[in-house]
C-alpha positions as CSV (number, residue, x, y, z in Angstrom):
1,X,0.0,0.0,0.0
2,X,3.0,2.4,1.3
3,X,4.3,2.0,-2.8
4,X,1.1,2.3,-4.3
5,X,0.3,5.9,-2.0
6,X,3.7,7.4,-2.9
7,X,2.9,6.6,-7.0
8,X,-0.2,8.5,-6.5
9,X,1.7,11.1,-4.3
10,X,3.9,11.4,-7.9
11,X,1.6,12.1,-9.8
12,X,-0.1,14.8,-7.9
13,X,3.0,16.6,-7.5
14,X,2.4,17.4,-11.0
15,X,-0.5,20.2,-10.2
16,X,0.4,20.7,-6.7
17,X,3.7,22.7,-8.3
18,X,2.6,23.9,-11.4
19,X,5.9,25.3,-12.1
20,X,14.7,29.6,-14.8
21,X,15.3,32.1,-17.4
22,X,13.8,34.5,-19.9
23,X,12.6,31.6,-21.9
24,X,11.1,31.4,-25.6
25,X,8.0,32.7,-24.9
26,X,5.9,34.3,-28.1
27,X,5.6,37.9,-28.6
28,X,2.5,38.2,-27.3
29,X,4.7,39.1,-23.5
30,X,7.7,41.3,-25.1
31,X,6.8,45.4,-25.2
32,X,9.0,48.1,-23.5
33,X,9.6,48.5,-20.0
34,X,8.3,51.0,-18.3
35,X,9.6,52.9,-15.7
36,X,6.9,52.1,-12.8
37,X,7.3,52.5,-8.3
38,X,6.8,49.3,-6.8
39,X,3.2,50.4,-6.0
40,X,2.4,50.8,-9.8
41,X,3.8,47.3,-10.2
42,X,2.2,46.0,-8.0
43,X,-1.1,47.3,-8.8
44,X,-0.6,46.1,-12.9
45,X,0.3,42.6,-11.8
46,X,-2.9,42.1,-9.8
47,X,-5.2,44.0,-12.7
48,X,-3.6,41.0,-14.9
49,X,-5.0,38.1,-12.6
50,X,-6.5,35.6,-14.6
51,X,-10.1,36.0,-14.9
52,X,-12.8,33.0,-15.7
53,X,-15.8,31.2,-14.6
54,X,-15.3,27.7,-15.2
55,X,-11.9,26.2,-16.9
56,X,-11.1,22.7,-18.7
57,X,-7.8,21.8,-20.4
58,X,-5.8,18.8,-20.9
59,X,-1.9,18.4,-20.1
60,X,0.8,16.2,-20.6
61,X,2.9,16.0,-17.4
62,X,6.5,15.0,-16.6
63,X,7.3,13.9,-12.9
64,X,10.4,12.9,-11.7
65,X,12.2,12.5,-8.3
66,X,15.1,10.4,-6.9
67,X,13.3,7.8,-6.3
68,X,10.7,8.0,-9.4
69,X,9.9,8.7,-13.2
70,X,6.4,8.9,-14.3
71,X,4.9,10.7,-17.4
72,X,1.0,11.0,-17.5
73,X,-2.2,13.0,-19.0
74,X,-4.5,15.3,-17.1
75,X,-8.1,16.1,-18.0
76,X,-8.5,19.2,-15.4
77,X,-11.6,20.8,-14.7
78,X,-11.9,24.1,-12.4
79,X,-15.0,26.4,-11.0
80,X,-13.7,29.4,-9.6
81,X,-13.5,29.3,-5.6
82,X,-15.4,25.9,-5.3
83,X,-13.3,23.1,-7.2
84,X,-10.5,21.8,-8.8
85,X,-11.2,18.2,-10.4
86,X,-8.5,16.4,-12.0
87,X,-8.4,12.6,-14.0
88,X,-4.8,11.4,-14.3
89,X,-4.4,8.7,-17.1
90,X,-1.2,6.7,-18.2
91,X,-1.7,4.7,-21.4
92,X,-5.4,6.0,-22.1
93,X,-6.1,4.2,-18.3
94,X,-7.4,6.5,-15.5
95,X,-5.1,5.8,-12.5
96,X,-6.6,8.5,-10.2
97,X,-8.5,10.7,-9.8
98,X,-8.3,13.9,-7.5
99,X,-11.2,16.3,-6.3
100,X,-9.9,19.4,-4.4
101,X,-12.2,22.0,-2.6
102,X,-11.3,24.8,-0.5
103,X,-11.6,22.5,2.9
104,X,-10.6,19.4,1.1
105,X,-8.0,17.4,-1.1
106,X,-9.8,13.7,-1.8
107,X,-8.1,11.1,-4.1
108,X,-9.6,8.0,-5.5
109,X,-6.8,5.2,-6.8
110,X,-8.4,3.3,-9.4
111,X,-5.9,0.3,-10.0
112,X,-5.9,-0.2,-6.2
113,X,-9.7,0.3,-5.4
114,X,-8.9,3.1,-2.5
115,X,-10.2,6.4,-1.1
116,X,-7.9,8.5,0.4
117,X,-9.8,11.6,1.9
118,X,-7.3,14.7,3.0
119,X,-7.1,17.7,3.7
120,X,-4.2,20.5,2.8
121,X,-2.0,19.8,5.5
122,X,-1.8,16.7,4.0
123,X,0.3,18.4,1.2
124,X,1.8,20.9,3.2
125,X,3.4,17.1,5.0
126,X,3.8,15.9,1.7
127,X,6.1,18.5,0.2
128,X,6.7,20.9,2.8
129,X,5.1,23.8,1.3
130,X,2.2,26.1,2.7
131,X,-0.4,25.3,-0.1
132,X,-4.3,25.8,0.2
133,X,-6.8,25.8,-2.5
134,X,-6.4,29.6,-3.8
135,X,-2.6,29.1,-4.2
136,X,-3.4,26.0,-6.0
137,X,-6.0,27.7,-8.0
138,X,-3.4,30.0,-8.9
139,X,-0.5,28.3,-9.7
140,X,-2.6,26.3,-12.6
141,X,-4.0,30.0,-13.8
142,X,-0.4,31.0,-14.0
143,X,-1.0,33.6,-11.9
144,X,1.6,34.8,-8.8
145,X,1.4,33.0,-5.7
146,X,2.6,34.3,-2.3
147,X,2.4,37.5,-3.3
148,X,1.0,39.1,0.3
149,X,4.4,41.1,2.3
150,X,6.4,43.4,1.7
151,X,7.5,44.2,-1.8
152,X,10.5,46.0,-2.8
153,X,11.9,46.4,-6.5
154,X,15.3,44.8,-7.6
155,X,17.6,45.7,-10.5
156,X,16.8,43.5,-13.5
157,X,19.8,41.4,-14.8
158,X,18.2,42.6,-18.3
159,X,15.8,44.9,-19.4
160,X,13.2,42.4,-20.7
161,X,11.6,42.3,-17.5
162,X,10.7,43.5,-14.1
163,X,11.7,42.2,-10.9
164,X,10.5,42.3,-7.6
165,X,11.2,40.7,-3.8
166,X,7.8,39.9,-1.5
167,X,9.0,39.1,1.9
168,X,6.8,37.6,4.6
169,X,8.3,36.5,7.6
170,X,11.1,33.7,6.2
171,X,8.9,33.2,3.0
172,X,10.8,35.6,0.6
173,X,9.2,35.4,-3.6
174,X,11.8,36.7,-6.1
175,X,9.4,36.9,-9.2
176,X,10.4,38.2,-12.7
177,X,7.3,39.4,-14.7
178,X,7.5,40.3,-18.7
179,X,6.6,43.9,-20.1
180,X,3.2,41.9,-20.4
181,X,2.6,41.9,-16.6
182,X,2.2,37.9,-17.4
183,X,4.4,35.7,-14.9
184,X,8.0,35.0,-16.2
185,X,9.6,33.1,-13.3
186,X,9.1,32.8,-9.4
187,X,11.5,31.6,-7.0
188,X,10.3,31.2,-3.5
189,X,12.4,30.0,-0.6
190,X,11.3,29.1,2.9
191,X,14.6,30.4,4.5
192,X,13.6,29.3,7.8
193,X,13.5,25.4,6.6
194,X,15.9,26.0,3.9
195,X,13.5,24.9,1.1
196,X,13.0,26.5,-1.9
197,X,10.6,26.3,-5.0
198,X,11.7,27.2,-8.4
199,X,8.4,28.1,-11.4
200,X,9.2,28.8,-14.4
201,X,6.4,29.9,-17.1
202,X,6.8,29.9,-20.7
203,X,4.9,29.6,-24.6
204,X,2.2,32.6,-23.7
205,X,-1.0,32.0,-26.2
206,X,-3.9,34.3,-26.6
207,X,-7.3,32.9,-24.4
208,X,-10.1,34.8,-25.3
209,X,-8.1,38.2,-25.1
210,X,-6.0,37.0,-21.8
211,X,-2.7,35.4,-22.2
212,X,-2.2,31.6,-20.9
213,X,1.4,30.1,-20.4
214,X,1.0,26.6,-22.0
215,X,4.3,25.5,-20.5
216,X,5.3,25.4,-16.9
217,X,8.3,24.0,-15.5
218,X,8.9,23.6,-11.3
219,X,11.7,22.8,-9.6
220,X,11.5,22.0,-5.7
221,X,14.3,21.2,-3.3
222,X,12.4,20.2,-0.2
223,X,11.9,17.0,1.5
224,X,12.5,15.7,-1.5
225,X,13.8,16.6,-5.1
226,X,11.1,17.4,-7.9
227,X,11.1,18.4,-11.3
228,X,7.4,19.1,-13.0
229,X,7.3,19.7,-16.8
230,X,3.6,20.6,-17.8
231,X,2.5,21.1,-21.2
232,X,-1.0,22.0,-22.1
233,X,-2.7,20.7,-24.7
234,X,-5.7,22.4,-25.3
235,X,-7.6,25.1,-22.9
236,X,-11.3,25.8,-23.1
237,X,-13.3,29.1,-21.1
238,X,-16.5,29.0,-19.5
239,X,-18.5,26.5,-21.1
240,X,-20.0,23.9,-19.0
241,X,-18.3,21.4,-16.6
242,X,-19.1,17.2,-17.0
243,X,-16.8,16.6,-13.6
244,X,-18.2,14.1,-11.4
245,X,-16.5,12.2,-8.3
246,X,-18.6,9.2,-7.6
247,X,-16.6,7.1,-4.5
248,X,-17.3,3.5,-5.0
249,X,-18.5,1.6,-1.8
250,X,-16.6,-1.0,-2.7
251,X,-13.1,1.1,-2.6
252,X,-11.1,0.8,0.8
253,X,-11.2,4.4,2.8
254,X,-7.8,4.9,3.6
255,X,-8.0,7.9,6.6
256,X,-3.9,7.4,7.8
């Protein structure tokens, strides 16, 4: 069972970090940078916050740790605020399945018949990162997570981007953003645990006037070593959702 829990952990590492440089990104990021107080930047990043009602894309993801490799596809389907359902298949076979509400994480195993009901501290244990459902909501938005401290401007090593520091406490968010306001690349370390979180967001397309990184990459050095490459496939806005998450009686509810 402990083998079978810390395949599905893999694969739900995938989401849980959805995502080093200035990238290949299209044009649709690149313009002139402005000369802006960190209170105007700050202000054009949050008008740029993703906006949509319901969302449902497919990815291709590639996991890998020390101890694993594992490549899978993701049929993801959101509602703003309420829920985040995901289907994980590997060779056209769904091997999980994961339903995440703002109180909730719950994970069904389908090869193995089990129900593993969580909450977030269960992945707050499992990678050692503060995670709830709105930073999870944003990371797969593309949108900039742990964004609430104090913000101060840096000195950008080009001029293709801006680049700014949000401290809170030992969280500290070093996060380049393109002349776009669109998310270039965050790096976030827990100094106090000596953990950090590398997110890299690339290949900007056009979604119904908003841009959408297709390609994420995340690098964490935690409790463990991860790398996440996530490529979508296709994206769809606001059109209805067919997510269901039926728990079989018949699956084992695993509650430790």
């Amino acid at each position: 069972m402990e083998n079978c829990m810390n395949k599905i952990n893999f694969y739900i590492a995938g989401f849980i970090f959805i995502l080093f440089s200035c990238g290949t990104t299209k044009n649709i990021t690149g313009g002139k940078i402005q000369q802006l107080s960190i209170d105007e930047l700050d202000t054009k990043i949050k008008e740029n916050t993703f906006q949509f009602n319901t969302l449902t894309a497919k990815a291709k993801i590639d996991v890998s740790s020390e101890s694993m490799n594992q490549s899978v596809n993701a049929n993801i389907e959101m509602e703003k605020d309420k829920f985040i359902g995901i289907s994980l298949r590997v060779l056209g076979i769904e091997g999980a399945k994961i339903y995440i509400t703002p109180d909730s994480v719950k994970i069904l195993d389908r090869i193995n018949q089990k129900y593993y009901p969580r909450d977030f501290s269960y992945i707050e244990k499992l990678f050692s990162i503060k995670a709830d459902f709105q930073t999870l909501q944003k990371l797969l938005l593309g949108d900039v997570i742990y964004f609430e401290g104090t913000k101060y401007p840096l000195v950008p090593d080009s001029c293709t981007c801006y680049e700014m520091v949000v401290q809170n406490g030992a969280l500290k968010n070093t996060i380049k953003i393109f002349p776009s306001f669109d998310v270039m690349q965050m790096f976030v370390e827990d100094m106090q645990n000596k953990r950090t979180m590398m997110l890299t967001y690339d290949d900007y397309q056009n979604l119904k006037g908003q841009n959408f990184s297709f390609l994420r990459t995340i690098r964490i050095d935690a409790v463990e070593m991860y790398a996440v490459d996530m490529e979508f496939t296709s994206v769809t806005l606001n059109e209805p959702l067919n997510f269901t998450f039926p728990v079989n009686s018949k699956y084992e509810k695993v509650t430790d």
